[in-house]
N, C-alpha and C positions, 0 to 999 in steps of 0.2 A: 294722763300724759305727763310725762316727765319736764319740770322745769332747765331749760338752758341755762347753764352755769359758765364762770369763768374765775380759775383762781386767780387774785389778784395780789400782787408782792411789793409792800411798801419799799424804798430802798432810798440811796443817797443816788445810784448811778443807775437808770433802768438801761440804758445800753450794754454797760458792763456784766450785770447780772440776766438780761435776756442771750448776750454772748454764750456765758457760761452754760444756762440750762437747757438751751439748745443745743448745746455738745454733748452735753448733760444727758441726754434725752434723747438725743435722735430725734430732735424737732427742727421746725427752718421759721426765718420771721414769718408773722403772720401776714397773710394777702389782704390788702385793704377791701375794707368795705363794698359792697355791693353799687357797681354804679358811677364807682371813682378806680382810675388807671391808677395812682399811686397815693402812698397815705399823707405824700405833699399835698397833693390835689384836695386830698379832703382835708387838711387842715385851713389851707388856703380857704376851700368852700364854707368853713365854720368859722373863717375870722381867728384862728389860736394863731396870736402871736409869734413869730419867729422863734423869737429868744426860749419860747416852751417847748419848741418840736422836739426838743432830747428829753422832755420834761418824763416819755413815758414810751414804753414797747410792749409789741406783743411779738408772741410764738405760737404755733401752735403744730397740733400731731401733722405729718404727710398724710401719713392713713385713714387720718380723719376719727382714733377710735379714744386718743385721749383729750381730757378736754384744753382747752385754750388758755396761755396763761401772759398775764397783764405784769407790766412789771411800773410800776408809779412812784416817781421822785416825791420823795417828802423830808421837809427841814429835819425834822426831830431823830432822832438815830435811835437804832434798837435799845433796849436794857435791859431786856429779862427772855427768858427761855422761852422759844417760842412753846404754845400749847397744843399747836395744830403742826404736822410737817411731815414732808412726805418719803415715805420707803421705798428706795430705790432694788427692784427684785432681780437682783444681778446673781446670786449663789447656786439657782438651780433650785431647791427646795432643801429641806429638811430631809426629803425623805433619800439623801445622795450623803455616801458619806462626809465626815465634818471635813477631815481634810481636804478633800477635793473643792466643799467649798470656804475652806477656808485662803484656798491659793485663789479661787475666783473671786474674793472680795480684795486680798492683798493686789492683785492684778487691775481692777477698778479702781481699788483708794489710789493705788498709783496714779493713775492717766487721770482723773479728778483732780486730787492733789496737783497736777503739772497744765489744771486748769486754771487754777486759782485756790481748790479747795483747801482743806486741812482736816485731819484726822483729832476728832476729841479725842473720845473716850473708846479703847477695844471694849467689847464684851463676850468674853468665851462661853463656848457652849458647856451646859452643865455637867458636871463632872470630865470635862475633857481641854485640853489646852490648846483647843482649836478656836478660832477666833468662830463665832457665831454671828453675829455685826457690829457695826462699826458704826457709831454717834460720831457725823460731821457737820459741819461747815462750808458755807459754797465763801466767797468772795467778801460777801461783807457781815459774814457771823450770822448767817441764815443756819437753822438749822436742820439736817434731813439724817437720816441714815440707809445704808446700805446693806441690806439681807440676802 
């Protein structure tokens, strides 16, 4: 039986970054716990101080088919690239030609980009000068790209 998992995203603002990857995504916040009507209720039932309720967020799929992701306030700020980070499958595949997905990633870094994101680095497909994908940035220098 498969372990339940949940990515967890250190940051400076979990609301502004659970904002984002819920647009991101096509995700909606996550429904509180089992048992409690809203996730005031259950902070209140566990004692977390007021002053920490922004301290952290979740999302998760509607459909129920990706997994759930946390987003957790922490003092220290990014400084290195992340090693892990996730592919966003916006192009249609490989097997479409380059152009057509090259206009459906410019068409995404767009509306990203006018989320908060930023475009690193392009990468064109090889031997062709169609963009192939795109190494970005969500909101606070997270990194993910879009294929």
């Amino acid at each position: 039986m498969a372990t339940p998992w949940t990515i967890t995203v250190d940051c400076a603002d979990a609301r502004l970054l659970a904002e984002f990857w819920s647009a991101a995504l096509g995700y909606a916040p996550a429904p509180p716990p089992t048992g409690f009507e809203s996730w005031e209720a259950w902070m209140v039932h566990h004692e977390v101080p007021a002053d920490e309720w922004g301290d952290v967020a979740a999302i998760s799929d509607p459909d129920g088919a990706g997994p759930r992701i946390s987003f957790l306030r922490v003092d220290e700020p990014r400084t290195v690239k992340n090693r892990l980070h996730p592919d966003l499958q916006v192009s249609g595949g490989r097997h479409l030609p380059a152009e057509l997905r090259g206009e459906r990633l410019a068409a995404e870094a767009q509306r990203l980009c006018a989320l908060g994101a930023r475009v690193v680095e392009e990468h064109l497909s090889p031997g062709s000068p169609h963009v192939d994908h795109l190494w970005m940035a969500d909101p606070e220098g997270n990194d993910f790209c879009i294929v």
